[in-house]
C-alpha positions as CSV (number, residue, x, y, z in Angstrom):
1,X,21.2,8.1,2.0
2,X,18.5,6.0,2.8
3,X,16.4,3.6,0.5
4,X,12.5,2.8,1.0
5,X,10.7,0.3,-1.1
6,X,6.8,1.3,-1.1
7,X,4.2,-0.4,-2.1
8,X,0.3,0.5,-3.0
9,X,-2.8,-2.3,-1.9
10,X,-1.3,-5.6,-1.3
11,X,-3.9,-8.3,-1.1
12,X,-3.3,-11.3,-0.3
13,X,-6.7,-12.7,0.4
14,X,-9.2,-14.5,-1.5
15,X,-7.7,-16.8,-4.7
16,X,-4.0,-15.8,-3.5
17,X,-4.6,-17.3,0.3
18,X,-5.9,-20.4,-1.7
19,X,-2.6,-21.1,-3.6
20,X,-0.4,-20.3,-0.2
21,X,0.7,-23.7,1.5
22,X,-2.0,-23.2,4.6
23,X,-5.5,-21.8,2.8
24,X,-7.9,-21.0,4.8
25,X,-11.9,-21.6,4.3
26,X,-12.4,-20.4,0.8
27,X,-15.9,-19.4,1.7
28,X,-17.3,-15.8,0.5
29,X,-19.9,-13.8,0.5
30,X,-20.4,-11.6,-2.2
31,X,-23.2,-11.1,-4.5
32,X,-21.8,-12.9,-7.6
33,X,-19.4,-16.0,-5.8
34,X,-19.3,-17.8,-2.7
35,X,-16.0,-19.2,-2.7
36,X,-12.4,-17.6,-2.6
37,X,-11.8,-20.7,-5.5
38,X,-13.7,-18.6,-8.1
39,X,-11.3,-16.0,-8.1
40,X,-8.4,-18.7,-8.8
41,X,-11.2,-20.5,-11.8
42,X,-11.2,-16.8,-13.4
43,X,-7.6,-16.2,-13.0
44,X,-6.3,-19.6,-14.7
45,X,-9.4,-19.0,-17.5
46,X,-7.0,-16.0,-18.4
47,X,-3.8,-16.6,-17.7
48,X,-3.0,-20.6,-17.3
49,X,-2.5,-22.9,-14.5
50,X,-1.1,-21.8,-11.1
51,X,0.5,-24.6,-9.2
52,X,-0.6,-25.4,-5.8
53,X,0.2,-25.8,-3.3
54,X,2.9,-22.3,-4.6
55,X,5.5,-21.4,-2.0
56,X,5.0,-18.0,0.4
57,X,7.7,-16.4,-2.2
58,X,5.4,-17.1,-5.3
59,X,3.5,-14.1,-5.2
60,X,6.4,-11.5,-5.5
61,X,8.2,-13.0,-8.5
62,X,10.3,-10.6,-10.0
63,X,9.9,-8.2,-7.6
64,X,11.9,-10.1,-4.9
65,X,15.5,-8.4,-6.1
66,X,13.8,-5.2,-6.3
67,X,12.4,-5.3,-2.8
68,X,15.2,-6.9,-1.1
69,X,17.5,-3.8,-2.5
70,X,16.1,-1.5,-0.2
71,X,16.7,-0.8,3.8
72,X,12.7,-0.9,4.3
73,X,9.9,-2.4,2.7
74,X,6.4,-0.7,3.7
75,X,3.0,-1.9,2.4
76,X,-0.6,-1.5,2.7
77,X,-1.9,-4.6,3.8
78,X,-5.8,-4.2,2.3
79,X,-6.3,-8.1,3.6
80,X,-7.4,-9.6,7.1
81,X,-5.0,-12.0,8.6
82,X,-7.5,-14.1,10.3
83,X,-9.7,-17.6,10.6
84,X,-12.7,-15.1,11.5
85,X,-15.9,-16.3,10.3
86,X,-17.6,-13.3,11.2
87,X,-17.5,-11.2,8.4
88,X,-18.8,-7.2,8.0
89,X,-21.9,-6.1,6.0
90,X,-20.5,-4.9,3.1
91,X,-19.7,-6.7,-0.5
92,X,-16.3,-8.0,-0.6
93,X,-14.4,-9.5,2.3
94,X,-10.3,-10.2,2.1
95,X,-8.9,-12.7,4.2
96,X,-5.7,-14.4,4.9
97,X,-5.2,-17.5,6.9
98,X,-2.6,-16.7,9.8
99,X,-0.3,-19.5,8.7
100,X,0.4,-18.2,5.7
101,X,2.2,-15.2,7.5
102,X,4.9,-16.7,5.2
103,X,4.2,-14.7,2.4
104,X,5.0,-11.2,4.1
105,X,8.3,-12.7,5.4
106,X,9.6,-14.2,2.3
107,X,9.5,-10.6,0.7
108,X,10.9,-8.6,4.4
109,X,8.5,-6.7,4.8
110,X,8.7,-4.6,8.0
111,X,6.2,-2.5,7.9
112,X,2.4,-3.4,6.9
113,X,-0.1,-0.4,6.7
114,X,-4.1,-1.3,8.1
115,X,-5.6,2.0,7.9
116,X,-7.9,1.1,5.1
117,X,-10.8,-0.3,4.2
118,X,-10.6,-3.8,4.2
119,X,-8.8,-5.0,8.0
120,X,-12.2,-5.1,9.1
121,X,-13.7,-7.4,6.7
122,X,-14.1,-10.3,9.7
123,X,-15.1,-8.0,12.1
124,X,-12.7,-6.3,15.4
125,X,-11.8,-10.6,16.1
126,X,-10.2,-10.7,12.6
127,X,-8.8,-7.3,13.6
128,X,-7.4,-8.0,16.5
129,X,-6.0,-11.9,15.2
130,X,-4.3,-9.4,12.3
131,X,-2.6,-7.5,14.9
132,X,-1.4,-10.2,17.0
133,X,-0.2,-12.3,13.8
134,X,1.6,-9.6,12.6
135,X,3.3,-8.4,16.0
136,X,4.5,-12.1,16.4
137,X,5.9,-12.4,13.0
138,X,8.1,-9.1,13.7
139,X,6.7,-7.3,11.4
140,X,5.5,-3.0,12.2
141,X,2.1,-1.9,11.9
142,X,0.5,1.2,11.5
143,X,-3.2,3.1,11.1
144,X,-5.2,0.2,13.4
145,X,-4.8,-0.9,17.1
146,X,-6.6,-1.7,19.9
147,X,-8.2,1.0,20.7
148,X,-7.8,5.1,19.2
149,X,-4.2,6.1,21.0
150,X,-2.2,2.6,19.5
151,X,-4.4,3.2,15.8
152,X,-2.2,6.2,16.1
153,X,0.9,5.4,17.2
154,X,3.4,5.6,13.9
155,X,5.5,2.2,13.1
156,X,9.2,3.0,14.2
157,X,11.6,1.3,12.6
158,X,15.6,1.6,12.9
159,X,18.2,3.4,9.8
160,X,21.2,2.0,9.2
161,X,23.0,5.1,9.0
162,X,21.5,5.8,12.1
163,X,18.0,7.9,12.6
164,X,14.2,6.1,12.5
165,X,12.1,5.8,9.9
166,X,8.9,6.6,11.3
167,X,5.5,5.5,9.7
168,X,2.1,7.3,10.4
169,X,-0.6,5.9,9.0
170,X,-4.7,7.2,8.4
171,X,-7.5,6.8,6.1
172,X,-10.8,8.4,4.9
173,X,-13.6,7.5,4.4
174,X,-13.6,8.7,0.3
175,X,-11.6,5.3,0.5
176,X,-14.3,3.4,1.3
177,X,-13.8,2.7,5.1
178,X,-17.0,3.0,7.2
179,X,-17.2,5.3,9.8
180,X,-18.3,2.8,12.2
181,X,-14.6,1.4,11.7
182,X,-12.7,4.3,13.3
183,X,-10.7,3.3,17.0
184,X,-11.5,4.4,20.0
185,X,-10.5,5.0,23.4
186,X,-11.9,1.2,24.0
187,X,-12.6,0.0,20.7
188,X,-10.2,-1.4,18.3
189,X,-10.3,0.0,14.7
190,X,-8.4,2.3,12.3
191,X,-7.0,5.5,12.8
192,X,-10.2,7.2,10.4
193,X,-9.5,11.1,9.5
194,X,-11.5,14.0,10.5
195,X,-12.6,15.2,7.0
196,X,-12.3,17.8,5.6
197,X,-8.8,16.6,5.6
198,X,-7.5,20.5,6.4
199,X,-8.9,19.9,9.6
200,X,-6.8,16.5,9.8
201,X,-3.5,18.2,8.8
202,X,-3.1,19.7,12.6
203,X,-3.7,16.5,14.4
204,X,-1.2,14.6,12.7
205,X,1.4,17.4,13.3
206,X,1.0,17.2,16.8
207,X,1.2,13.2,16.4
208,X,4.4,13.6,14.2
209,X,5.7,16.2,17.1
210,X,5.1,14.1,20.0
211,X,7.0,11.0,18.3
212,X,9.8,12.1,15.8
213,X,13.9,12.5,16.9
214,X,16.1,14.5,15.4
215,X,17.7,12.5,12.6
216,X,14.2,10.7,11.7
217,X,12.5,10.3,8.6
218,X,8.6,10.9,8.7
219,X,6.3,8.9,6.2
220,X,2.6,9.8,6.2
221,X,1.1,6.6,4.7
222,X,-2.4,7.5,3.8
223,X,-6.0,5.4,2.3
224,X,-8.1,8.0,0.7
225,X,-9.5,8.6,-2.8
226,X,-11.4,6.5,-5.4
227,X,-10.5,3.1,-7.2
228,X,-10.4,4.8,-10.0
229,X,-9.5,7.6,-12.5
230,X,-6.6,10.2,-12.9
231,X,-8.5,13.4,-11.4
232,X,-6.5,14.5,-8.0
233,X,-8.9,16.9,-6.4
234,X,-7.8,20.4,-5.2
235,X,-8.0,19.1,-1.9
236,X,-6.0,16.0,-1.5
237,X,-2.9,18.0,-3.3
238,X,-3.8,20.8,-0.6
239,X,-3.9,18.5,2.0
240,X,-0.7,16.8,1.0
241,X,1.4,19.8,1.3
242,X,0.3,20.7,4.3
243,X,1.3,17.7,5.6
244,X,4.9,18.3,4.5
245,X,4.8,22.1,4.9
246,X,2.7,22.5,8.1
247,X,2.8,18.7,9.9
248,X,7.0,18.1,8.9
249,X,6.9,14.8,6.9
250,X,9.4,13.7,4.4
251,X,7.0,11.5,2.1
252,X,3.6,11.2,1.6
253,X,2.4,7.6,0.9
254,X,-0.9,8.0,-0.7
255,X,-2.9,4.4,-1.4
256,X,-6.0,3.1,-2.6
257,X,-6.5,4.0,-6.0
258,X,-6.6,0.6,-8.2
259,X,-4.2,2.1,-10.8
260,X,-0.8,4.2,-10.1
261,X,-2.0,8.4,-10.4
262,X,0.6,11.3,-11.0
263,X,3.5,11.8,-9.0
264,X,5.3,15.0,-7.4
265,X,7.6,16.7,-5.9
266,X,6.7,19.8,-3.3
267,X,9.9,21.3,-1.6
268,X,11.9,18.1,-2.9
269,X,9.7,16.0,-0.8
270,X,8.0,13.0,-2.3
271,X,4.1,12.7,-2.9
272,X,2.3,10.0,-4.5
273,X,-1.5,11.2,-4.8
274,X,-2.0,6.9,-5.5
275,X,0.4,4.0,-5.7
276,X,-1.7,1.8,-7.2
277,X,-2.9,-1.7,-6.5
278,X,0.3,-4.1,-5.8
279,X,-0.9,-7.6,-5.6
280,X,-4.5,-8.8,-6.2
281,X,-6.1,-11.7,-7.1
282,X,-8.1,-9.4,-10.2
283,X,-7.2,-11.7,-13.2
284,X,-10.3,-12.2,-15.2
285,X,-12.4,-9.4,-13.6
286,X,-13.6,-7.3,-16.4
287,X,-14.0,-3.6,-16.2
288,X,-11.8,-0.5,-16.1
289,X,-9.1,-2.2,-18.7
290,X,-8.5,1.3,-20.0
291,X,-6.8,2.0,-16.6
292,X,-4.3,-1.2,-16.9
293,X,-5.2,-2.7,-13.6
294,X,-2.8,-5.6,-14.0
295,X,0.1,-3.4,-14.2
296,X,1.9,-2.4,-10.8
297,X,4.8,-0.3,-9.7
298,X,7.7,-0.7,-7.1
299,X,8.5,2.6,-5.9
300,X,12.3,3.1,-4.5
301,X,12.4,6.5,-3.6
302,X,16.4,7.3,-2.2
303,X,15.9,9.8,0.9
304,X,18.9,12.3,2.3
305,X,19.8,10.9,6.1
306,X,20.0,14.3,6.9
307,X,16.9,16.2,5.5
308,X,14.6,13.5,4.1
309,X,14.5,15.3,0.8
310,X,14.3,13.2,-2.4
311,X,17.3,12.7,-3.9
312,X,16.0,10.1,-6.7
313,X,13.0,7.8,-7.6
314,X,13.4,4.2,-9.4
315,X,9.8,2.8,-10.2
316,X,9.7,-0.9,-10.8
317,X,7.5,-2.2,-13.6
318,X,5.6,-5.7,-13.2
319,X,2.6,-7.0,-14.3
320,X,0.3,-9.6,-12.1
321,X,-0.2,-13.2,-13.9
322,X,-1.0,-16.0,-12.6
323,X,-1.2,-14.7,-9.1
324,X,2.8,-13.1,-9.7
325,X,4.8,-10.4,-10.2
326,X,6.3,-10.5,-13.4
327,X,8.7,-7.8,-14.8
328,X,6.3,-5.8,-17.3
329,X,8.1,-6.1,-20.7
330,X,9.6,-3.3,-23.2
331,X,5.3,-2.0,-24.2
332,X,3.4,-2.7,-21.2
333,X,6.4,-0.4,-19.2
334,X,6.3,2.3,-22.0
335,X,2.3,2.2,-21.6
336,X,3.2,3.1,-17.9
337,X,5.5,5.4,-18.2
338,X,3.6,7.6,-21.0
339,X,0.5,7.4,-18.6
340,X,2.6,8.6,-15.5
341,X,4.3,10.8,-17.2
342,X,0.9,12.6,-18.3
343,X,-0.9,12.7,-15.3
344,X,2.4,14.0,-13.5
345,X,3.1,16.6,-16.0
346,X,0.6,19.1,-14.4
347,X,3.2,19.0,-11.0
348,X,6.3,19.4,-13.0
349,X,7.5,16.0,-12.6
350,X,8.7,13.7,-15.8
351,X,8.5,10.7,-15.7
352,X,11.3,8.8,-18.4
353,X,12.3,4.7,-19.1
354,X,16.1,3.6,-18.4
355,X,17.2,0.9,-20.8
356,X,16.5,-1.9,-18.4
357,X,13.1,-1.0,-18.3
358,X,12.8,0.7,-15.0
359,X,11.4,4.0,-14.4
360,X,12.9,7.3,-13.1
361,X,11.9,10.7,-11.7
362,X,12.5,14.3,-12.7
363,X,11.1,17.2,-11.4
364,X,11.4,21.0,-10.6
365,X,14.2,22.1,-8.6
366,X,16.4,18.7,-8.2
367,X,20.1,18.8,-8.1
């Protein structure tokens, strides 16, 4: 058996890079601030004072034993590691400052996602710094590269029970990623799906094909889909099947909604439609409270070494404060798990509370 922690949008950027013991420039340029420091003003308005400079370990809190139970921790890394001034047109820009590389190794995390739509934000310099920061620190990357044929090149990573794990990673532009952004054979950029997605599903089989082993375990980490709301359109749950029935991975890793959507299970294989934002720097924002954006999940999904199947699914409960994860208490994890068990209803999965708070999965057809 293997175990995977996975995460949604991990952002590290903006008011979080400020409180890391190397911030970068904390200038912005969005309509309504122009510093990174306004994000940290709204987020002690809310919640308190954050002490600074805070250690790279800060951020994760109480997710730290949760993460470190797991063989392999996979993210998607929505920030720029960078010292790029040269940011994109478009409204919000996330960037980290290269010395604060810190922060992804205090948690072990071996496996960053950058198919989405903010790795750009400094332009193909703050791209390419991302890539080289990253290499250097050990740490995996897939769904961006140097040019089209290394955007999709899937992360490899060793099992301890022998076998890869194997991480493919894309995005769309319903995500919010501009077309311009896509790799290509001499361009760096992200590894941007042909849409409709059905005609993706056949390109990313042959991908798959060309790089998985017998004994590996396939992940298709995937940035497409809306911020918000619970509606899964016919076809993203289409697409997602055929990328387990037709293309031959074991999980799908769906990102970029804001808030975690329903969860199934199709041929005991693992689907998550939207993990949900991880880590943001979001305190004091109004907006979209109905949707409990300050509540995040830790999925540990536990994967047969011999079939990838899913043989059970913990979910982690935490709420963001003060720039950290901070184990949700006894209501704000009942809030999740009524919502997830809703919106997950409609695929046959329940979703039910253990007495320590965590979350588990059931679903049609498991042992």
């Amino acid at each position: 058996m293997h175990s995977v922690a996975l995460t949604g949008d991990v952002m590290l950027g903006r008011g979080i890079d400020q409180i890391l013991p190397h911030p970068g420039d904390p200038a912005i340029h969005e309509c309504h601030a122009r510093s990174a420091l306004t994000y940290l003003a709204l987020a002690e308005r809310r919640n308190g004072p954050i002490r600074r400079p805070a250690g790279f370990a800060y951020v994760w809190g109480d997710a730290l034993p949760a993460l470190r139970s797991a063989a392999i921790r996979i993210v998607n890394l929505e920030t720029s590691v960078t010292t790029s001034d040269s940011p994109e047109a478009k409204g919000i820009h996330y960037r980290m400052h290269p010395d604060n590389i810190g922060c992804l190794r205090a948690a072990g995390i071996e496996c960053c996602v950058l198919a989405n739509n903010h790795v750009l934000d400094w332009g193909r310099g703050g791209l390419l710094q991302t890539l080289g920061t990253l290499a250097q620190a050990g740490i995996a990357t897939a769904g961006a590269g140097r040019n089209a044929a290394q955007a999709e090149q899937p992360a490899v990573m060793p099992l301890s029970a022998g076998g890869r794990l194997l991480v493919l990673a894309a995005g769309t532009t319903s995500s919010g990623i501009p077309a311009g952004w896509a790799a290509t054979a001499t361009q760096p950029g992200v590894h941007l799906l042909q849409e409709p997605l059905s005609a993706a599903v056949p390109r990313l089989a042959t991908l798959l094909r060309a790089a998985k082993r017998s004994g590996d375990i396939a992940v298709a980490s995937i940035h497409w889909g809306p911020n918000w709301g619970y509606d899964i359109p016919r076809e993203l749950r289409d697409a997602a099947h055929a990328l387990i029935d037709e293309a031959g991975f074991d999980v799908v890793h769906g990102h970029s909604s804001h808030h975690p959507l329903g969860i199934e299970v199709h041929r005991n294989r693992l689907i998550l439609y939207g993990a949900g934002d991880f880590i943001n720097d979001y305190e004091g924002i109004e907006g979209y409270e109905e949707f409990r954006g300050d509540l995040t999940l830790l999925y540990l999904p536990r994967l047969s070494a011999a079939t990838g199947e899913l043989l059970g699914l913990t979910l982690v409960p935490f709420r963001i404060g003060r720039f950290r994860l901070n184990r949700a208490s006894a209501a704000d994890a009942g809030w999740l798990r009524d919502t997830l068990d809703r919106e997950s209803l409609r695929f046959g999965t329940r979703i039910g509370m253990a007495a320590d708070g965590t979350l588990d999965a059931a679903w049609r057809g498991a042992a």
